[in-house]
N, C-alpha and C positions, 0 to 999 in steps of 0.2 A: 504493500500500500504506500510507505514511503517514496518506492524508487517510480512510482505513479504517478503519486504527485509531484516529485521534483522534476521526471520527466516532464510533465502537463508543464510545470511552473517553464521550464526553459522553454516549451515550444512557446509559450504565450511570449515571452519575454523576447524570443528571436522575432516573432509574428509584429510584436508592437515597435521594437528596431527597424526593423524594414519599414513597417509603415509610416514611421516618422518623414524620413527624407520627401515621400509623397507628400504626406500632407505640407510639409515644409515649401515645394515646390509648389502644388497648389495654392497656397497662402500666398508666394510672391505673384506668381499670375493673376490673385486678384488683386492685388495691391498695385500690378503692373496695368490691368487694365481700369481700374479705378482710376488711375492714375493719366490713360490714353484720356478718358471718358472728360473726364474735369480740361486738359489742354483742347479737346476738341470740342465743349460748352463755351469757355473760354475765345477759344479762337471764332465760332460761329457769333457770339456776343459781339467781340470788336468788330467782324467784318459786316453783321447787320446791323449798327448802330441801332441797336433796341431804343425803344425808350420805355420807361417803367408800365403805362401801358399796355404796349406789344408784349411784352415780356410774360407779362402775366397771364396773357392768351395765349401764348408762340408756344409757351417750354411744355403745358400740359399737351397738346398737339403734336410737336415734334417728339418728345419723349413718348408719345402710345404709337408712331409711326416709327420711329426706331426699334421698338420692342419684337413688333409687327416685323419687320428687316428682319432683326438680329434671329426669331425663330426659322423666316425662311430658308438665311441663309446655313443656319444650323441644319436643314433639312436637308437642301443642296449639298454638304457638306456628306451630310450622312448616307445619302443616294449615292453621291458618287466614289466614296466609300467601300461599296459593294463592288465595285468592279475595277477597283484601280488596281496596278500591280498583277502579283500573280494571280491575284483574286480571278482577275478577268480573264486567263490561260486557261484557269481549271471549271471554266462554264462551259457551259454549250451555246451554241447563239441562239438558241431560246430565250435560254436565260439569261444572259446578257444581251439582249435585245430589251427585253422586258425590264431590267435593270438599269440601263440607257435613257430610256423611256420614261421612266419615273426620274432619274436626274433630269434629263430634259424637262421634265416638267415643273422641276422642283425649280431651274433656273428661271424659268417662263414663271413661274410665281413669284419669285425673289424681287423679279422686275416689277412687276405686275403691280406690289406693296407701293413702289415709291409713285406711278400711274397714277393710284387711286387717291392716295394722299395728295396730289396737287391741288386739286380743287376746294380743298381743304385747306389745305397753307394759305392760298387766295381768299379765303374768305377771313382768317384773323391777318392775315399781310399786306400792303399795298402791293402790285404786280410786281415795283421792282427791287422792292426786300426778297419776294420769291426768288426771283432770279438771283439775285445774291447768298439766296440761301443755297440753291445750287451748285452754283459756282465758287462758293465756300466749303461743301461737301467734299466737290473733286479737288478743291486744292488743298483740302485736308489729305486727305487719300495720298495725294501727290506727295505730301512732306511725309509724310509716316513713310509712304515707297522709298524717298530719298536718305531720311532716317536709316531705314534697316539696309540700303547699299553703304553707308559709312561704316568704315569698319571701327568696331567696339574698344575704348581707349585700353584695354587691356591686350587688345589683337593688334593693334600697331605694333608695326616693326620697329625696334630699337637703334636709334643710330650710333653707328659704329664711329669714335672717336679716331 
């Protein structure tokens, strides 16, 4: 009964070791995208010169149209998923037709979110905040793209004296 439960005791103990780094990991990813989330509120702020009105109509609107995004494109993500890699070797083209098919579709939805939400931006926005909010989006996108090609001040090469 001893060597039972000192056994149990180490498996939990190796179990909750291992699980540490994960969750440690996960922890910064949300701290890291918490962190994307506030610079691209931030950035969207200064380039549509809110004013304390808009504001308080915009953010509940954008924020349920983001939400709206962020699920489709987790779906896209998850669709395409199923057949990337080897994954897609070991189907048949049935199945990866049928597979294809639902990411297809999942991208045609993804889009399909920010469509339906214009009409809605126009209605708490003058047309050309809209436009700004757009064109704020992609040039968000843009710097975060540009962002992750710099390479990381720890991965710079060190110059040689």
């Amino acid at each position: 009964m001893k060597k039972f439960i000192a056994l149990t005791t180490c498996l939990l103990t190796a179990v909750f070791l291992f699980a540490q780094p994960q969750k440690q990991q996960d922890n910064r990813r949300q701290k890291e995208w918490e962190r994307l989330q506030s610079e691209k509120i931030a950035f969207i702020t200064a380039e549509l010169d809110l004013t304390p009105e808009e504001a308080q109509v915009f953010w509940p609107v954008y924020n349920q149209c983001w939400k709206e995004v962020h699920a489709a494109n987790k779906s896209m993500r998850e669709a395409f998923s199923e057949f990337r890699g080897k994954k897609g070797d070991e189907l048949s083209d049935k199945e990866l037709e049928k597979k294809l098919d639902a990411y297809v579709q999942s991208y045609k939805a993804s889009n399909q979110v920010l469509t339906d939400w214009y009409p809605k931006f126009k209605q708490v926005l003058p047309i050309r905040k809209v436009a700004k909010l757009y064109q704020a989006e992609e040039a968000f996108q843009q710097r975060m793209i540009n962002n992750l090609r710099k390479p990381h001040p720890q991965q710079r090469p060190q110059k040689e004296d």
